[in-house]
C-alpha positions as CSV (number, residue, x, y, z in Angstrom):
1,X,0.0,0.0,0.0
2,X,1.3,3.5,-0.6
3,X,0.1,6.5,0.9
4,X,-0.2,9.9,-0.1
5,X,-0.3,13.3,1.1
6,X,-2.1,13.2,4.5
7,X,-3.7,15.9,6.5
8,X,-6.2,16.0,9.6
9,X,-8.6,13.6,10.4
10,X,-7.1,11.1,7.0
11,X,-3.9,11.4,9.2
12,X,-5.4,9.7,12.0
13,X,-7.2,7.0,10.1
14,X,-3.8,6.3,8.9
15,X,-2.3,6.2,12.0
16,X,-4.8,3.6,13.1
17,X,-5.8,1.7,9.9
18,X,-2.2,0.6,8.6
19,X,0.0,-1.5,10.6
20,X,2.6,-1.0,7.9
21,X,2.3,2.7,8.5
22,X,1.8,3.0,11.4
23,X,5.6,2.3,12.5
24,X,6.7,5.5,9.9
25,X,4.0,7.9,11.1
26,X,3.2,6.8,14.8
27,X,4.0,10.0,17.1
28,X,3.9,13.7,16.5
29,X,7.3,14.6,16.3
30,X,8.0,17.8,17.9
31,X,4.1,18.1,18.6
32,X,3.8,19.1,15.1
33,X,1.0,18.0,12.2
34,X,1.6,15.1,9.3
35,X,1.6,17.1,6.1
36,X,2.8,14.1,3.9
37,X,3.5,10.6,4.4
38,X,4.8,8.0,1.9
39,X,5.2,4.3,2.5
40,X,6.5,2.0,-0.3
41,X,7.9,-1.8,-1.2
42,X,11.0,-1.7,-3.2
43,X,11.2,-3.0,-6.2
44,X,13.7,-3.4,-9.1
45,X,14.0,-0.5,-11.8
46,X,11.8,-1.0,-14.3
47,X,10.8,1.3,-17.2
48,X,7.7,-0.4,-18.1
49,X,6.6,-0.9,-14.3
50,X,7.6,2.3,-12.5
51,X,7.3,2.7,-9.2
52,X,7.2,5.0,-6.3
53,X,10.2,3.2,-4.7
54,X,13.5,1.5,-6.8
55,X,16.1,0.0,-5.4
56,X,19.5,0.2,-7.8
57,X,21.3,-3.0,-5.7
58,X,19.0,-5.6,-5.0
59,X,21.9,-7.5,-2.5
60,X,21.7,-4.2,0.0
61,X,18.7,-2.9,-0.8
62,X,16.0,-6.2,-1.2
63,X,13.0,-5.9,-3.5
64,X,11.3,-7.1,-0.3
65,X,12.4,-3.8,1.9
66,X,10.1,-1.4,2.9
67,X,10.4,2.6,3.2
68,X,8.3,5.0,4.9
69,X,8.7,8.7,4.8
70,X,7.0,11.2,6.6
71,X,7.1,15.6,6.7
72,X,5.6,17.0,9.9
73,X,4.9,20.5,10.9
74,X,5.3,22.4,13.5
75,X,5.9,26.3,15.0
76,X,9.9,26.2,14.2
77,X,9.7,24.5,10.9
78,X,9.9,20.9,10.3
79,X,10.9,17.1,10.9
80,X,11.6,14.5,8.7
81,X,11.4,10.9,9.4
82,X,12.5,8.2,7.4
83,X,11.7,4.3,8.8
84,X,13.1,1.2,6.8
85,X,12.5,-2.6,6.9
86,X,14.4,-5.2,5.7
87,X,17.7,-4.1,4.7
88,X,20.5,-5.7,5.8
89,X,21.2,-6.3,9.2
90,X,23.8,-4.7,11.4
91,X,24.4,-2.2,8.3
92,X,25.0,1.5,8.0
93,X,23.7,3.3,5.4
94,X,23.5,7.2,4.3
95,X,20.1,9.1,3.6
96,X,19.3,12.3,2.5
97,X,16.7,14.3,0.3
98,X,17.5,14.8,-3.2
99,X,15.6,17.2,-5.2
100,X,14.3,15.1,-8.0
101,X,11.9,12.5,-8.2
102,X,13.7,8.9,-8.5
103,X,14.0,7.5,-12.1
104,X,15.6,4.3,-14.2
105,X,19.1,5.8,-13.1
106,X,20.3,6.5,-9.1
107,X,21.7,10.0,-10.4
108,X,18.3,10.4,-12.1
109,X,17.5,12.2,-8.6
110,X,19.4,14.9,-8.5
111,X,21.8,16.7,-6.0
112,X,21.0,16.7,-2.4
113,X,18.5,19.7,-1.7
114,X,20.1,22.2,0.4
115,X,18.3,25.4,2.1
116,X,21.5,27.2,1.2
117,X,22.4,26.5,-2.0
118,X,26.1,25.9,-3.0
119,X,27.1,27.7,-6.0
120,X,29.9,25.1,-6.8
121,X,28.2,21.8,-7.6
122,X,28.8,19.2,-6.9
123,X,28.5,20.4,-3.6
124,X,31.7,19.0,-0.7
125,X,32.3,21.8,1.4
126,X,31.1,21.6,4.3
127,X,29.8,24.9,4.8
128,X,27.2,23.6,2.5
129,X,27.1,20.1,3.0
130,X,26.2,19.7,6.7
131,X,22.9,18.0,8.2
132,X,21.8,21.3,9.6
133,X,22.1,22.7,5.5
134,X,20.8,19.3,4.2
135,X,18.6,16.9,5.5
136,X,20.7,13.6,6.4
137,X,18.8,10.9,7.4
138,X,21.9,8.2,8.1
139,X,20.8,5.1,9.9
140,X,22.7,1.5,11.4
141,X,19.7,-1.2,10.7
142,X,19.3,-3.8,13.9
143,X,19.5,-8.0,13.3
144,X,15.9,-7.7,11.6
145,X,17.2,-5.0,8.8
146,X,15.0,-2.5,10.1
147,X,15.7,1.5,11.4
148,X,14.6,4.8,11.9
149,X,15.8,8.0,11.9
150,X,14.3,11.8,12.1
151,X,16.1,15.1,11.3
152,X,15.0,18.5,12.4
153,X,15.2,21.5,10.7
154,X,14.0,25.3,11.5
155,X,13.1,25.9,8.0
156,X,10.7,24.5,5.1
157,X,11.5,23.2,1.8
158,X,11.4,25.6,-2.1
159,X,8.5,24.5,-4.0
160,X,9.0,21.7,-5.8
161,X,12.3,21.5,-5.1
162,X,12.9,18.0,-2.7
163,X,10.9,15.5,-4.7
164,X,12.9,11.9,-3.3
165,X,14.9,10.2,-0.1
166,X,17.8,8.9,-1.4
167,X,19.7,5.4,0.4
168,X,23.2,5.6,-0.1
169,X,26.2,2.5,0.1
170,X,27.7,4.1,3.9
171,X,27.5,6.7,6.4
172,X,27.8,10.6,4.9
173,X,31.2,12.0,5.2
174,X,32.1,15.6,6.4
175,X,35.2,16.7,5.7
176,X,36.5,18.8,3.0
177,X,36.5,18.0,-0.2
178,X,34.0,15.3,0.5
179,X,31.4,16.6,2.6
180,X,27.9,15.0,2.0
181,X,29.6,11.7,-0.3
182,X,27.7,8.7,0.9
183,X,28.8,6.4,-2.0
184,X,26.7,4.8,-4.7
185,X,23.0,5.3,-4.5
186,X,21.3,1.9,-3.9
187,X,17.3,2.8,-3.7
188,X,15.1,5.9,-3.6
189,X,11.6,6.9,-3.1
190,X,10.1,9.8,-4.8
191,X,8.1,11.9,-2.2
192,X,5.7,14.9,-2.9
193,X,7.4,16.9,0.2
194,X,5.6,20.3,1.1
195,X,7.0,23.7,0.6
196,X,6.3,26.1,3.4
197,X,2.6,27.3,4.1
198,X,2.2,31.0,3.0
């Protein structure tokens, strides 16, 4: 099952209707309201099957995982949460948005979205490249394969501008010169992420 945007009272039937959901969207971070939620199988690319949810390596990312994304709202801005199931076990993997949807090729989704943008692309330095300018999401999966992970942020996304959640081969680096390199890009899900309310 996949779900959509959510708001209000179709937020709460969520919350109570899915147990597959209900792991990603259960709790109000930071008190805050569920303004989208996304929950997806992976499955191999596929141009005549697309889906909402690809994974690029089926050895560490299983067409069998799950991914769930959610965007909450609250008076300082937002949180993100991403939850996973069925990776690999006792694995640590990188996360971040990326500001296209996903498509048949990993780089098909773009840079990482930052709220400051870096004018020198591929953005490493790490006055760019940080989780407070980015939204990092890394996670270390338990024996079962399965993790979550939430990432604060005092500001909202540009319209149309963070359109996927990226899973990437090993933990983000910082340093300079390769800040924000998490390797190859081994799945994705394309989320419709809200920009901020006017």
């Amino acid at each position: 099952m996949a779900a959509g945007m959510v708001t209000g009272a179709v937020a709460a039937l969520l919350l109570a209707a899915s147990a597959v959901a209900a792991p990603a969207y259960g709790g109000t971070p930071g008190g805050g309201d569920l303004v989208v939620g996304k929950e997806s199988r992976f499955t191999p690319v596929s141009e005549f099957d697309p889906s909402d949810a690809v994974t690029y390596d089926t050895k560490k990312v299983p067409a069998s995982a799950r991914i769930a994304v959610a965007q909450w709202k609250n008076d300082h801005g937002m949180t993100i949460r991403l939850k996973v199931k069925g990776l690999q076990p006792h694995r640590t993997y990188g996360a971040h948005v990326h500001t296209k949807p996903c498509g048949e090729k990993p780089d098909a989704s773009g840079p990482h979205y930052q709220n400051r943008k870096d004018p020198r692309q591929p953005s490493t330095d790490p006055k760019y490249a940080n989780p407070e300018n980015e939204v990092w999401l890394d996670f270390t999966t338990d024996s079962d394969g399965d993790a979550s992970v939430s990432s604060k942020h005092s500001w909202w996304f540009r319209q149309g501008e963070a359109r996927s959640v990226v899973i990437h081969d090993h933990k983000t680096h910082t340093g300079q010169g390769h800040a924000g390199m998490a390797g190859d890009r081994l799945g994705c899900l394309s989320v419709p992420f809200k920009h901020a309310a006017k």
